[in-house]
C-alpha positions as CSV (number, residue, x, y, z in Angstrom):
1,X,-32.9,-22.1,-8.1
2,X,-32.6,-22.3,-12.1
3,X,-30.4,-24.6,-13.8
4,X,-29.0,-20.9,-15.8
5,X,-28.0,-19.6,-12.2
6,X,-26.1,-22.6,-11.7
7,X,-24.4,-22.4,-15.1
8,X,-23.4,-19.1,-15.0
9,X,-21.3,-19.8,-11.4
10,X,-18.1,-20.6,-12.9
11,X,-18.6,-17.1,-14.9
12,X,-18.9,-15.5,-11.7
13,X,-16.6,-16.6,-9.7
14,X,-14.0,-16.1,-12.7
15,X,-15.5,-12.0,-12.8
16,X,-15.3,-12.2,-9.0
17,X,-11.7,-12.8,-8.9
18,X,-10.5,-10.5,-12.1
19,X,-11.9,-7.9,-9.7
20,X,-9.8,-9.1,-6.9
21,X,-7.0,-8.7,-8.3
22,X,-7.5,-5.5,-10.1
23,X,-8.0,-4.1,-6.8
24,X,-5.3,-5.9,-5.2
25,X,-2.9,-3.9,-8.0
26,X,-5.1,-0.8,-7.4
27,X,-4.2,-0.8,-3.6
28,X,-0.6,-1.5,-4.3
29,X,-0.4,1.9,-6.2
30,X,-1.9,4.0,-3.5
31,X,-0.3,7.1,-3.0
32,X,-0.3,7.3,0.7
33,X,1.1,4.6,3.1
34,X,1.3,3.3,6.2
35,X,5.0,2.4,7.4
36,X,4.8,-1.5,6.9
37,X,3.6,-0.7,3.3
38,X,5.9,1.7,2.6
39,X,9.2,-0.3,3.8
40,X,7.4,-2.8,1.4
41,X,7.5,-0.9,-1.1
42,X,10.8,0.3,-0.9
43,X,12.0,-3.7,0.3
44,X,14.0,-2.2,3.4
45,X,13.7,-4.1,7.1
46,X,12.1,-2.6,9.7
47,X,15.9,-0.9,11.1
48,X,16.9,0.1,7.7
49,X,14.0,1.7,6.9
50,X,13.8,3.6,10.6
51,X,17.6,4.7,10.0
52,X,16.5,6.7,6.7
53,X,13.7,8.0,8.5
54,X,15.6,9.1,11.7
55,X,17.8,10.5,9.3
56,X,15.6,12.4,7.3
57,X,16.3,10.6,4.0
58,X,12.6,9.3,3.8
59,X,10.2,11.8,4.5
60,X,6.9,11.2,6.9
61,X,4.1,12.8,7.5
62,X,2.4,12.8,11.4
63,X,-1.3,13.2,12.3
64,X,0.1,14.0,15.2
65,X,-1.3,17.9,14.9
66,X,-4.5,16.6,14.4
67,X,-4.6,14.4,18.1
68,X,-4.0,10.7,16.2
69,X,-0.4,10.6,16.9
70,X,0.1,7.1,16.2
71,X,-0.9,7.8,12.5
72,X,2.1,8.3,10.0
73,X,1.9,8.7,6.5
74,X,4.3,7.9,3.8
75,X,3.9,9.2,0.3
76,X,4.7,7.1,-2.7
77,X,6.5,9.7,-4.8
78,X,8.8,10.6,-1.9
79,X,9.6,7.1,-1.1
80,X,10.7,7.1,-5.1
81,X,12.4,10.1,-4.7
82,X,14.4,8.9,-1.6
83,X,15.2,5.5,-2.8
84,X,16.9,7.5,-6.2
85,X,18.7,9.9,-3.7
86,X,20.9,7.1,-2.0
């Protein structure tokens, strides 16, 4: 190993986490959620958030149709929408 490898570590690692967290704030502006990050996002518990879903104030989206029925989908700009709503 060179002695310039060796220097330039601390320049990596530094690159190496600027990317981290440009993808951390990347995947915190997805547009399409599952339900854990969407009550996160909207900072509702679990029973307030399933209230305004049983009652049709937060819209979600089942893969149900397609044989994953476990998979539900929450869309950012309706979970902005709603939230404005109450």
């Amino acid at each position: 190993m060179s002695n310039s490898i060796l220097a330039d570590y601390p320049a990596l690692v530094e690159a190496v986490l600027s990317i981290s967290d440009k993808l951390d704030i990347q995947d915190n502006r997805r547009q399409w959620m599952n339900k854990q990050q969407a009550q996160e996002h909207v900072n509702l518990g679990k029973q307030a958030f399933k209230k305004l879903v049983d009652d049709g104030v937060i819209p979600v989206h089942s893969l149900d149709e397609h044989g994953l029925a476990r998979l539900e989908r929450y869309n950012r700009d309706e979970l902005d929408e709603a939230m404005k709503s109450l």
